[in-house]
N, C-alpha and C positions, 0 to 999 in steps of 0.2 A: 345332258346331265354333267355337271360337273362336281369335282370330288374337294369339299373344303381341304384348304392346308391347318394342319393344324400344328399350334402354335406350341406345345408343349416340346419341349427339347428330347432328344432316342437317350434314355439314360443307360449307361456304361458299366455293366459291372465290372468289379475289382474282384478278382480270382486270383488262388493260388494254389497251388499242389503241392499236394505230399507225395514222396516218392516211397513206394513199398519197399526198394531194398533199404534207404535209410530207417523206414521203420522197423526192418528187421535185425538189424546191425545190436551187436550189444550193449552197447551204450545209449539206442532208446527205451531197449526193456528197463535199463538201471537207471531213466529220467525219473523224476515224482509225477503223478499226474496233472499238477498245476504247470510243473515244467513242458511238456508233450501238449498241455494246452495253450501252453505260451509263444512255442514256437510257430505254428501258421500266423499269430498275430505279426510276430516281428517280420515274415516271410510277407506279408501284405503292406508293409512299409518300404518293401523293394521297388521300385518304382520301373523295373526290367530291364531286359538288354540294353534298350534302346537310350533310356536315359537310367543309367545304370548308377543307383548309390550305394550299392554293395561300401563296406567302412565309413557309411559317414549316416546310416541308419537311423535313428531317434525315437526313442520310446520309454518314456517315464516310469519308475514304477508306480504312481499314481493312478495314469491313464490303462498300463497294465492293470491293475488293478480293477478299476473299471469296468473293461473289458470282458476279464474272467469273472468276477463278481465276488473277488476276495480284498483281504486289506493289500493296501500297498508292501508291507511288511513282509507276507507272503508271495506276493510280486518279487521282490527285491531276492528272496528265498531262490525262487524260479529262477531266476538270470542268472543267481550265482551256479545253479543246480546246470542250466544248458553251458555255462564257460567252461564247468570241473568237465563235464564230458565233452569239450570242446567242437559243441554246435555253434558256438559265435565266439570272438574274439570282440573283448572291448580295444578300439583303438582310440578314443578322445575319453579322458576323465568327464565327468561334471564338472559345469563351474556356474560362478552366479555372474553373469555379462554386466556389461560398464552399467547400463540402467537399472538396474536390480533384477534384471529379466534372465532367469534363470535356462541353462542348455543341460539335459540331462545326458547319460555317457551316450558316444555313438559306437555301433557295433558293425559287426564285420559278420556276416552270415558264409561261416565254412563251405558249404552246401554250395554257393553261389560264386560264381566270377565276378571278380577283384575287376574295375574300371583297365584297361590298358596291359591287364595280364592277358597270356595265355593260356588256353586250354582252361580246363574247369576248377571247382574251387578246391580250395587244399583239403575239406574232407579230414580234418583231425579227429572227427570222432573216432573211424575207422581204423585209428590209430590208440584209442582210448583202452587202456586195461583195468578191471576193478581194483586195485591194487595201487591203480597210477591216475587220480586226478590231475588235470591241469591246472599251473596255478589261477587264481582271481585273482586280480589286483586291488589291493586296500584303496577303502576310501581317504582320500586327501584331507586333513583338516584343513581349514582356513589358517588357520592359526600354532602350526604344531609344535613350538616350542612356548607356547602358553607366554610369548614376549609382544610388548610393542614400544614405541619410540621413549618410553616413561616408565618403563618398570624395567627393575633391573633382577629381583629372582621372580625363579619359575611358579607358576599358578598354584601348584601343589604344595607350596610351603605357607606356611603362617607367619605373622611377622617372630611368635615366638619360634619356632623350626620347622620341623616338618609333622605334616598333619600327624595325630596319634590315629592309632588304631579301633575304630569302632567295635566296641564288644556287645553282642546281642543279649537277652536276658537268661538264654540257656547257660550260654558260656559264664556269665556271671554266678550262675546255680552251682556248676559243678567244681 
């Protein structure tokens, strides 16, 4: 008797951990819960020691979104919610690449070693006090002085000056 091979490939799960003291720490009680659900996500985009992306991570608020099964919007919420408690650090902005093919920010997962450093990660949350968020960094416009090769004033003016004041029907009441 012989035993067929069979042709189906040994599939590989993709795992990650959470560690109990970082979930005890006070800066995971003060995440939102979309935050605390966001984080294993980006933790499964580490790709491990071995080929270690630690800073150069990639995770859209879109495909976030996805994910957890909120809008992006509240994605975007979550990321800035894990950087103020310093579970990641953005280190590459967004940008939209030479063929219109867009790279969303890359991050740096605290928790984790940095490629080429030593010893473990820098762990900023543990350093997090309610009091004291860490900054996020603004989104970049494309365009942030509202200029290009042919205009010479800023977006916010008209050619008669600058825009008036929108007044609402309350304000016109009282």
């Amino acid at each position: 008797m012989s035993r067929k091979k069979s042709n189906r490939r040994a599939t590989v799960e993709h795992w990650t951990k959470l560690i109990r003291t970082t979930m005890e720490e006070p800066a995971w009680k003060a995440l939102s819960t979309t935050a605390q659900a966001l984080y294993p996500w980006l933790k499964l985009e580490w790709r491990g020691p071995d080929a270690n992306n630690n800073g150069k991570i990639r995770l859209s608020t879109r495909q976030a979104g996805d994910r957890l099964g909120v809008r992006a919007a509240t994605a975007a919420l979550a990321f800035h919610d894990l950087q103020r408690k310093g579970f990641i650090v953005q280190t590459e902005p967004a940008c939209l690449g030479i063929e219109g093919a867009a790279k969303s920010p890359a991050y740096e997962i605290t928790e984790l070693k940095m490629p080429g450093a030593d010893g473990d990660g820098r762990k900023l949350y543990r350093l997090w006090r309610p009091d004291a968020d860490y900054p996020v960094p603004d989104t970049l416009s494309n365009n942030p002085t509202g200029r290009n090769g042919r205009k010479t004033k800023p977006c916010h003016e008209n050619r008669d000056g600058p825009v008036t004041k929108t007044v609402t029907k309350l304000e016109r009441a009282s």
